[in-house]
DRENDREN-730384 format. One record per atom (N, C-alpha, C): residue in three letters; x, y, z. Coordinates in steps of 0.2 Angstrom, whole numbers, padded with zeros to 4 digits, always signed. Atoms other than C-alpha are relative to their C-alpha. Layout:
residues N
ALAXYZ;...
end
This chain:
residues 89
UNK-0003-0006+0001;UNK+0055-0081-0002;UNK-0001+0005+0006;UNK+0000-0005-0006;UNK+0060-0068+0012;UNK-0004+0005-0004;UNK+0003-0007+0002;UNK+0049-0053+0013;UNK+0006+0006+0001;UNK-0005-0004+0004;UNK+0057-0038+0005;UNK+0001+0007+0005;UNK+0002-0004-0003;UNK+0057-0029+0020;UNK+0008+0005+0003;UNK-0007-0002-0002;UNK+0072-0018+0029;UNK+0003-0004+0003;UNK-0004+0004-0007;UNK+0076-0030+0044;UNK+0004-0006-0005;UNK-0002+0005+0006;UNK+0080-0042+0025;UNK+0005+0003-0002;UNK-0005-0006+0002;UNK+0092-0030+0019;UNK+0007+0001+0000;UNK-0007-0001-0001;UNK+0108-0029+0017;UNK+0004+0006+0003;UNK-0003-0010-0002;UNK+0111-0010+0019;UNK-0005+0002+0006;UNK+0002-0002-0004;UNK+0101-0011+0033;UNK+0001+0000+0007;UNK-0005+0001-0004;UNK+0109-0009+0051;UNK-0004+0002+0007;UNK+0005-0002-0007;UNK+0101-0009+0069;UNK+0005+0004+0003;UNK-0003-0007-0002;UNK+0106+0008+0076;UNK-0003+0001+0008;UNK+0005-0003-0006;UNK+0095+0012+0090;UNK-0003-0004+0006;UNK+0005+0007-0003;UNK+0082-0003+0097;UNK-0001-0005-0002;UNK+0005+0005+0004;UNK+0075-0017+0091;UNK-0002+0000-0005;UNK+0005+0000+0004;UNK+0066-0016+0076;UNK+0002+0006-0002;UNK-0003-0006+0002;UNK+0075+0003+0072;UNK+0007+0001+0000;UNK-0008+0000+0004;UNK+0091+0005+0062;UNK-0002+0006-0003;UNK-0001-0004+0004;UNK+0097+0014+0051;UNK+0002-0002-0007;UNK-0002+0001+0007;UNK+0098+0012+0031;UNK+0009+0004-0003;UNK-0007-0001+0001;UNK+0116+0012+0025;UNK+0001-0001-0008;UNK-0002+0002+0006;UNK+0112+0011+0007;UNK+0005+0005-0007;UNK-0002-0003+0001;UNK+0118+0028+0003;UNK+0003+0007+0005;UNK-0003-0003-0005;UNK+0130+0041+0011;UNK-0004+0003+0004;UNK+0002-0002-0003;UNK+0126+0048+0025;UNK-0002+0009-0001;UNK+0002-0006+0000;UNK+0115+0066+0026;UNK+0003+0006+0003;UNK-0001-0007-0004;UNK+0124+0083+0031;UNK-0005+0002+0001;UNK+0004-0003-0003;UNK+0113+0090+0043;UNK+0004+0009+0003;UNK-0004-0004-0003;UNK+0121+0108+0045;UNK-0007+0003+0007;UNK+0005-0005-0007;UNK+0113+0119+0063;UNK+0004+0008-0001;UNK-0003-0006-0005;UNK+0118+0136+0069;UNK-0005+0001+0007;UNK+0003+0001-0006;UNK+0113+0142+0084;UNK+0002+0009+0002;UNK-0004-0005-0004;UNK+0117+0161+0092;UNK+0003+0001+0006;UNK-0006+0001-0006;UNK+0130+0164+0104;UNK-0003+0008+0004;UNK+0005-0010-0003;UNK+0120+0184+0108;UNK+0002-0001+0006;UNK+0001+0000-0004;UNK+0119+0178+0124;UNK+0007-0001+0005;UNK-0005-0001-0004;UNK+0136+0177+0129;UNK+0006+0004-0003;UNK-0003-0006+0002;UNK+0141+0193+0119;UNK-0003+0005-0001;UNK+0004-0007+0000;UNK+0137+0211+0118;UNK-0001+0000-0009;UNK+0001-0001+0006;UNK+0137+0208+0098;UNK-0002-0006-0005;UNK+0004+0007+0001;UNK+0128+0194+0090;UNK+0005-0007-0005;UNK-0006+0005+0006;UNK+0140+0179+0083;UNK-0001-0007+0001;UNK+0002+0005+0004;UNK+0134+0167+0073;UNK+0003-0005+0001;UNK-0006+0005+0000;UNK+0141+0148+0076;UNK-0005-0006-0007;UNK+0005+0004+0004;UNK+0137+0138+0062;UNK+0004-0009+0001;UNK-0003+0008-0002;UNK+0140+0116+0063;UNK-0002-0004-0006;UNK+0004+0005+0004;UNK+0134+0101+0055;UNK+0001-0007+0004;UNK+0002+0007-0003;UNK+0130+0083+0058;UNK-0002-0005-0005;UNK+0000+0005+0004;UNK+0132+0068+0048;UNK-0008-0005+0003;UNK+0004+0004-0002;UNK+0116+0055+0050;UNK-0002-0005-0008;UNK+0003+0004+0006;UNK+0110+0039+0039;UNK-0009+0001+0000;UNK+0008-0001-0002;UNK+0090+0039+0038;UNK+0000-0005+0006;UNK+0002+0006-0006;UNK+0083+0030+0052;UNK-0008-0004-0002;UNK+0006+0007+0003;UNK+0070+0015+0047;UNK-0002-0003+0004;UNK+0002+0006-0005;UNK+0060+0003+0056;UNK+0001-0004-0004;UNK+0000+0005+0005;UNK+0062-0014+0051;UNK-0005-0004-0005;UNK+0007+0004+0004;UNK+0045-0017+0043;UNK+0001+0004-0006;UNK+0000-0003+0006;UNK+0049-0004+0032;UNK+0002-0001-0007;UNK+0001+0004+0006;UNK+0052-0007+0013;UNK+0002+0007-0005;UNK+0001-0007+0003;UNK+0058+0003-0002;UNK+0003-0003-0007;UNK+0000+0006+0007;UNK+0064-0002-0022;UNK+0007+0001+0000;UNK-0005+0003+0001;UNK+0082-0003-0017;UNK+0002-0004+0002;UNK-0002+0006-0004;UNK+0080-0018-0008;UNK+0006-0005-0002;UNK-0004+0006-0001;UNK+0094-0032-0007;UNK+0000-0004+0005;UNK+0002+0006-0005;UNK+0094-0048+0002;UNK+0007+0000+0004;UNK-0005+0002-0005;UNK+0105-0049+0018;UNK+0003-0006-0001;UNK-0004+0008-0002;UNK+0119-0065+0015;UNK+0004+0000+0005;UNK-0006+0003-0003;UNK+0131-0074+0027;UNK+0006-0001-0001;UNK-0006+0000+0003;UNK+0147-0077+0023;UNK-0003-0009-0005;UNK+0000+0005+0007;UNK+0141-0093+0014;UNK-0005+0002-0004;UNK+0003-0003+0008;UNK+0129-0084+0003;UNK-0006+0000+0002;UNK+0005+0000-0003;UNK+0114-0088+0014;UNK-0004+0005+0003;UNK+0006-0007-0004;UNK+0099-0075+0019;UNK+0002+0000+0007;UNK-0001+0000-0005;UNK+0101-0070+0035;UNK-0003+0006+0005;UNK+0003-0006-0004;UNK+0090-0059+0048;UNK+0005+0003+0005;UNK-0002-0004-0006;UNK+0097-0046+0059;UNK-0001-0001+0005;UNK+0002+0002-0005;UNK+0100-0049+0076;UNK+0001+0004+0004;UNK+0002-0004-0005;UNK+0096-0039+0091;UNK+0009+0001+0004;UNK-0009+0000-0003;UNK+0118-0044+0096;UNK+0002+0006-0007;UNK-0001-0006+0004;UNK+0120-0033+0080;UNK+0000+0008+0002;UNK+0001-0007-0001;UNK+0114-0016+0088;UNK+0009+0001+0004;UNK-0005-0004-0006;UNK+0131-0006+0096;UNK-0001+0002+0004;UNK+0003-0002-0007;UNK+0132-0005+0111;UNK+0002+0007+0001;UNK+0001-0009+0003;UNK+0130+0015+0114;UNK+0001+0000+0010;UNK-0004-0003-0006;UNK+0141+0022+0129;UNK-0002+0008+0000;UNK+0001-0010+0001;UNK+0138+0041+0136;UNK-0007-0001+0001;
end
């Protein structure tokens, strides 16, 4: 039996390095920001944004919506480090 861990995972997606992804089991998090703009006005103007993010996990970690990673023939299948995207910029 594979341990029940994130790198096992189905919903689980190497995002970052090695051993840190991200959990893809549910939508991703609005994160809204502002910020003040004062500084390149004589009157203060607020800019408000946001930013989408999934959780970020390491692979050891664990939680009770686990599901087993399969392959296209139904077989478990660990994450592989050729998984992460490759990250331009």
């Amino acid at each position: 039996m594979t341990e029940e861990t994130c790198a096992a995972c189905r919903f689980y997606s190497l995002a970052y390095r090695p051993g840190l992804g991200q959990c893809r089991r549910n939508p991703p998090v609005v994160l809204p920001f502002e910020w003040d703009m004062s500084a390149h006005s004589a009157e203060p103007i607020p800019q408000v944004a946001s930013h989408t993010v999934f959780p970020v996990v390491d692979e050891e970690d664990w939680c009770g919506a686990f599901e087993q990673r399969r392959n296209a023939e139904g077989l478990s299948e660990p994450v592989k480090e050729a998984d992460i995207p490759l990250q331009i910029g």
